[in-house]
C-alpha positions as CSV (number, residue, x, y, z in Angstrom):
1,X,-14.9,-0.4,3.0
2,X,-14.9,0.4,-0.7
3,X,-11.8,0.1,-2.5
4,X,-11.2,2.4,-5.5
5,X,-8.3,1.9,-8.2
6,X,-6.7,4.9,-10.2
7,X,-5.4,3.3,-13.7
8,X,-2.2,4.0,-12.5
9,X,-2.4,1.7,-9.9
10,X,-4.2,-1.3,-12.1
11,X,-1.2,-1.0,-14.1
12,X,1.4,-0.8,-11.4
13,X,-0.5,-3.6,-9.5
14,X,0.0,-5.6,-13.1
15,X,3.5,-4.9,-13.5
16,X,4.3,-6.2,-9.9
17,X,2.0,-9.3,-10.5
18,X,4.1,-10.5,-13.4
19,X,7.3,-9.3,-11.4
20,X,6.8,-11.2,-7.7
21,X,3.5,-12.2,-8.0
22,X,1.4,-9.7,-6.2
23,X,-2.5,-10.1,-7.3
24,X,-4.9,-7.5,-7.0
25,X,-6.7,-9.2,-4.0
26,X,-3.6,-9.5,-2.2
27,X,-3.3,-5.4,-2.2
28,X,-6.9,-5.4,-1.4
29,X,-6.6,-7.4,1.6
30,X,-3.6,-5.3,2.6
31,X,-5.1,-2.0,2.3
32,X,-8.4,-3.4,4.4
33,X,-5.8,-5.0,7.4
34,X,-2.6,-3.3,6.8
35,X,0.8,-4.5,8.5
36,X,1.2,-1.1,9.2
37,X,-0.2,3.0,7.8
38,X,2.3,5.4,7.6
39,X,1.9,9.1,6.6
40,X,3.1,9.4,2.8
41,X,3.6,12.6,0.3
42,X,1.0,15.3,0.8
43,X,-2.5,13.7,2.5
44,X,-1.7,10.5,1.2
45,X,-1.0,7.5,3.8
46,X,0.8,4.3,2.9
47,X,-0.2,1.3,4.3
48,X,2.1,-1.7,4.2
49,X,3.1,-5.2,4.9
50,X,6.2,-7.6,4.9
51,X,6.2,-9.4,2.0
52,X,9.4,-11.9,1.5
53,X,12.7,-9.7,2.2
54,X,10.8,-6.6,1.3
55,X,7.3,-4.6,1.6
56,X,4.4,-4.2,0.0
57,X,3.5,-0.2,0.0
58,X,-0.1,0.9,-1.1
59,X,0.1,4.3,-0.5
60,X,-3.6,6.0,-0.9
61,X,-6.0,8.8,0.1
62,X,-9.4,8.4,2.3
63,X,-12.0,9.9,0.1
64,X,-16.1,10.0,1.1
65,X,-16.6,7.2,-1.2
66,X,-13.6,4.9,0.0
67,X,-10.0,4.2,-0.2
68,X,-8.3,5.3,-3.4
69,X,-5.4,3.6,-4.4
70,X,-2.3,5.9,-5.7
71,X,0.0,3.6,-6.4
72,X,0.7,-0.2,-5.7
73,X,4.8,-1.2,-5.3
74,X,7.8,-2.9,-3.5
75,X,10.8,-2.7,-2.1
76,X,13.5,-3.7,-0.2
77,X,14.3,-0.5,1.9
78,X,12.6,-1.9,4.7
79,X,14.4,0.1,6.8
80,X,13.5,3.2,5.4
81,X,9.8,2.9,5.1
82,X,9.0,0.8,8.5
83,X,8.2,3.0,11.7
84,X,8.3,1.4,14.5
85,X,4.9,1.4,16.2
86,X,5.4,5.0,18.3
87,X,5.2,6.7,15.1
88,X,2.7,3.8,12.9
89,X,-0.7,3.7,12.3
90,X,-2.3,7.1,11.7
91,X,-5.6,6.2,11.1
């Protein structure tokens, strides 16, 4: 599957590397075998892992030439973002 980044989520992706570490092939290999997909804002679907005390949230859009990366971030509200598996993996 091709992966395609939005400049907006280069930079994010950078900000979070210097921040907790989080290189670009780690969101890579997340978005090829997600944790977990999600439905997100609009089309978009989110897919995300457990990363320390937190997640790791890609959220992105299927497009004919790949995945496109929105956005890359984390956060601690695991509790709001995770669905338990009823309601997971939309794709």
């Amino acid at each position: 599957m091709k992966i395609i980044w939005t400049r907006h989520a280069e930079e994010r992706q950078e900000e979070w590397q210097k921040k907790l570490g989080i290189t670009r092939q780690e969101v890579e290999n997340l978005l090829r075998d997600p944790e977990q997909v999600v439905p997100g804002d609009l089309e978009a679907l989110v897919a995300q892992a457990r990363r320390g005390n937190g997640l790791l949230r890609i959220p992105f859009v299927e497009t004919e030439r790949g995945r496109k990366i929105l956005t890359v971030y984390w956060t601690s509200k695991v509790e709001k973002y995770w669905q338990e598996e009823q309601d997971a993996n939309p794709i």
